[in-house]
N, C-alpha and C positions, 0 to 999 in steps of 0.2 A: 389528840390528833394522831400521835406515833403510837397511840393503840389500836384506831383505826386504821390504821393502813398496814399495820403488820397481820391486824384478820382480815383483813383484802387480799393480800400475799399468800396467806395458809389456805382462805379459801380457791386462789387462782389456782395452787401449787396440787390442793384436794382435788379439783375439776378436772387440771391437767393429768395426776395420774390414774383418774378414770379414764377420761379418754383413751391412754396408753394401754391399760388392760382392755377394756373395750373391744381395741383395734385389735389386740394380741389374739382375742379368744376363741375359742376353737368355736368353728359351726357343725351342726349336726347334718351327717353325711346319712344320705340311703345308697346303697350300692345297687347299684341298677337293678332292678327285678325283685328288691327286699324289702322286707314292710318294718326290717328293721334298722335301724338307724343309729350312727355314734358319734361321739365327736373323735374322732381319730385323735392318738397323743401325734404330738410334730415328725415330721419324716412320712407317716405315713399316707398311704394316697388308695382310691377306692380300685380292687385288684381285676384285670380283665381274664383273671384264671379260673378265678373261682368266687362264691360268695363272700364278701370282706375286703378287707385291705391287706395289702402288704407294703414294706419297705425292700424293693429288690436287691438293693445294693449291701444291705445288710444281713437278709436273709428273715426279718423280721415278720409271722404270718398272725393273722387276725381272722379265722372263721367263723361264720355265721352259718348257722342252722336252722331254718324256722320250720319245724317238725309238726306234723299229726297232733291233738293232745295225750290222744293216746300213747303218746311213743314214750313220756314221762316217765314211767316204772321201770321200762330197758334202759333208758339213759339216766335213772338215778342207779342200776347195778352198773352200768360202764363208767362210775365215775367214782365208786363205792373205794375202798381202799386196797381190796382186791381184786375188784375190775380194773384200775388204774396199776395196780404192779403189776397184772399180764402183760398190759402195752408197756413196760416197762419205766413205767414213772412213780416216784418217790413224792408220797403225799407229805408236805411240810405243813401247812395248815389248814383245816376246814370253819368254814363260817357260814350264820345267814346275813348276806346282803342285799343291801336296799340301793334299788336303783331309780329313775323316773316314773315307771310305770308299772315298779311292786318291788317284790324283794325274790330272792332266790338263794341258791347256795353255791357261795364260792370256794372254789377248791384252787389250791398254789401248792406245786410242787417244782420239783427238776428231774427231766427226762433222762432217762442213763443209756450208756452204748456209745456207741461213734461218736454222734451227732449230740453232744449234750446243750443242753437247755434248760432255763427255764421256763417254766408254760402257769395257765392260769386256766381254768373252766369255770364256767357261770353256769349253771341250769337254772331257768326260770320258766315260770306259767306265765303265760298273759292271753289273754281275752279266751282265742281256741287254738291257741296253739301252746306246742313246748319248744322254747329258744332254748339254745344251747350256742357261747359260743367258747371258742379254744385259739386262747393268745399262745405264740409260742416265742419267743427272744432266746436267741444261742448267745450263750455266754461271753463273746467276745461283742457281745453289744449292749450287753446290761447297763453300760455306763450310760449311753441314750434310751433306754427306754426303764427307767427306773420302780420298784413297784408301786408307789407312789402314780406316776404318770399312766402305769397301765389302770390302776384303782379310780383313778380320775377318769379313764377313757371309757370302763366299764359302767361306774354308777351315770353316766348319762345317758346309755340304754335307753330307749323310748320306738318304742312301736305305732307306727301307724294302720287305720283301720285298714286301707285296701291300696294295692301298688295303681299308680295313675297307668291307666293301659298305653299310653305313648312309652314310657317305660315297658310295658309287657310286649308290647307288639318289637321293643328293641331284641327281645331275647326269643325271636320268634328263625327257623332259617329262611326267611323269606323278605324279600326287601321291596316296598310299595313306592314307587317314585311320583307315582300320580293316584290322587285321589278321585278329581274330577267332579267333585263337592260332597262326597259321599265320606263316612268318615264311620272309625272301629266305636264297635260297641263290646265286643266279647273278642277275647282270646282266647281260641280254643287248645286248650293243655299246651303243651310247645310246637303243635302243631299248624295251625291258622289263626283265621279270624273273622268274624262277620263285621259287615258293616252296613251302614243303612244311610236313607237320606230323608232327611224330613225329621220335625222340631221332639220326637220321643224317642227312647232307649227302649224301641221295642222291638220283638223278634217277630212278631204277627207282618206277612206279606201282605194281612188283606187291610192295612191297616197304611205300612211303608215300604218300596221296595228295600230288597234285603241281597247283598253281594256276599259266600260264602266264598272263602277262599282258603285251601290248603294242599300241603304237598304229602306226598305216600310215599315207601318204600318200593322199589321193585315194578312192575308194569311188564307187558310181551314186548319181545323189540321185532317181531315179526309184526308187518305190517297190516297183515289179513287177521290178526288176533286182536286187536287194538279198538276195534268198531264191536265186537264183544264184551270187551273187557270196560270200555266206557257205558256201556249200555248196560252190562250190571250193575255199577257203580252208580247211573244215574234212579238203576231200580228201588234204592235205598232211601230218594230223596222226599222227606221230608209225609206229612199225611195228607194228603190232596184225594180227590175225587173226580175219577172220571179222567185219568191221566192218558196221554194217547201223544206218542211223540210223533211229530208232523214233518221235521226232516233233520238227515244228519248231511255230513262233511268232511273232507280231510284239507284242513288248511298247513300254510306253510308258515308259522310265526314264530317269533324270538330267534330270528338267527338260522332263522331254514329248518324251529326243529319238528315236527310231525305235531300237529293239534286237531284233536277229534270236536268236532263243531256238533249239538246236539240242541234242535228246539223241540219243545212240548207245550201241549196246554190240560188246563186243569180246573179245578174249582176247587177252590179252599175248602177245606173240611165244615167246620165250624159255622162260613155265613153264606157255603154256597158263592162267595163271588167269582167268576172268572179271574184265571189268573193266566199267566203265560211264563214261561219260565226258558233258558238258556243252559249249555251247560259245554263247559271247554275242557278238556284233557289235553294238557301239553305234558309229549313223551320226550322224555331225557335219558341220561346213560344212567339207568339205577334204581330213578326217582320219576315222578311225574307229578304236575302243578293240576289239581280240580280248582276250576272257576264254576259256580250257577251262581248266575243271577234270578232273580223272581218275584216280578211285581204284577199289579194287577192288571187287567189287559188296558183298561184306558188311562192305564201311566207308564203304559210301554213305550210309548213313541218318545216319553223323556228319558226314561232310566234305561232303556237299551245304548244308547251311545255313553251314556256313563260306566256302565256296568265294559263297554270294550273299553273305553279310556284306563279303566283301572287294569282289564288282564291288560294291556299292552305296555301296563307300567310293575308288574309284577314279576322277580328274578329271584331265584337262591340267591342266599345273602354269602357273597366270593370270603 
């Protein structure tokens, strides 16, 4: 009986310090906009600077790289042992390390100059790309971030296949406060984004209407130039047939600021359907916002108030 109930005890005491590690243990972090992912050692928190983490108060930095694959042969000589004493760092060890999702090689050294440090770089392959990332801990805080704890925070490395676009559209300078049921399919480089409405991830108009949204550099601030300037801009859109714009506009929207209103019609390349199309230039100090929408003519009458709902909720992100 008193041998029963003291492996009742060992087992309750086993459960309970599971639990406690459990609860302790680090989750894996993606940093907004990164397909890669760590469990940060403690202190650290995901950086709104740059890609990674940092600890601000200590000065602690964590980058991530997710490179070209190609880029691998220049970033195995920038981390060689002569690549690494230009930037002025002292190689202490070289290794291959295995992480989640392969192995790579880790290189640990300490940075010389002013600012000294220890640092850690990892280069590895994964799927099509080369990761690269560069821990750096300054010496007056070695004592929290130990190598130990960086080596832990490295081998859980793990890559995901594609960033969720709600994450991409965050790193996008444009800020969308209404959808209007229409919702992003593609983000276009750090420039825009399309989006569509109806049950496919397709980019065919004659299929679902399609809302292109993005912003430019530069624009006329002369008034009488702007109705040019839009009109070549909408001469680039997209491969249609039989294109013939039916009227333009100068509205006053987002705050009084100058918006070139442009409709056309068209016919889809491909199946010949009639299509109808929209297209907005709002001019700003520097930059300017293109909106076209463009669906087919007999789903105009729904996706035109959608496609205004969304420019009238569309801002540079302040």
């Amino acid at each position: 009986m008193v041998r029963t109930y003291c492996l009742c005890l060992v087992s309750a005491a086993f459960i309970s310090a599971l639990s406690v590690i459990a609860g302790h243990a680090a989750e894996l972090v993606y940093p907004t906009g990164s397909r890669i992912g760590l469990e940060p050692a403690k202190g650290l928190s995901a950086s709104k600077r740059f890609p990674g983490f940092e600890d601000r108060t200590s000065g602690v930095t964590v980058l991530i790289l997710d490179l070209p694959a190609q880029a691998i042969s220049e970033a195995a000589k920038q981390i060689s042992k002569d690549g690494l004493k230009k930037q002025g760092i002292v190689e202490d060890t070289r290794e291959n390390f295995s992480h989640r999702s392969g192995k790579g090689t880790l290189v640990a050294g300490h940075q010389q100059g002013e600012r000294k440090a220890r640092k850690w770089i990892l280069l590895t392959s994964i799927f099509d790309s080369t990761t690269l990332i560069v821990v750096e801990v300054p010496d007056d805080a070695a004592v929290s971030y130990s190598d130990s704890a960086v080596r832990t925070m490295l081998s859980s490395l793990t890559m995901r296949a594609s960033v969720p676009i709600d994450e991409q559209l965050k790193l996008l300078p444009l800020r969308f406060t209404e959808l209007s049921g229409m919702r992003p399919v593609r983000v276009i480089a750090s420039t825009g984004a399309i989006l569509t409405n109806g049950p496919k991830d397709t980019l065919e108009p004659s299929e679902q209407p399609l809302l292109i949204v993005s912003i430019g550099r530069g624009g006329p601030d002369e008034p009488a130039a702007r109705d040019i300037f839009a009109r070549n801009l909408f001469a680039g859109t997209g491969h249609f047939k039989d294109m013939r714009i039916i009227g333009t506009d100068m509205l006053r929207l987002g705050g009084g600021l100058q918006t070139h209103q442009l409709f056309a019609e068209a016919r889809d390349a491909k199946t010949e359907t009639p299509i109808k199309l929209v297209q907005w230039v709002r001019f700003g100090s520097g930059a300017y916002i293109r909106i076209v929408g463009i669906a087919r003519a007999d789903e105009w009458s729904d996706a035109f108030p959608r496609f205004r709902a969304v420019r009238d909720g569309v801002n540079p992100r302040g």
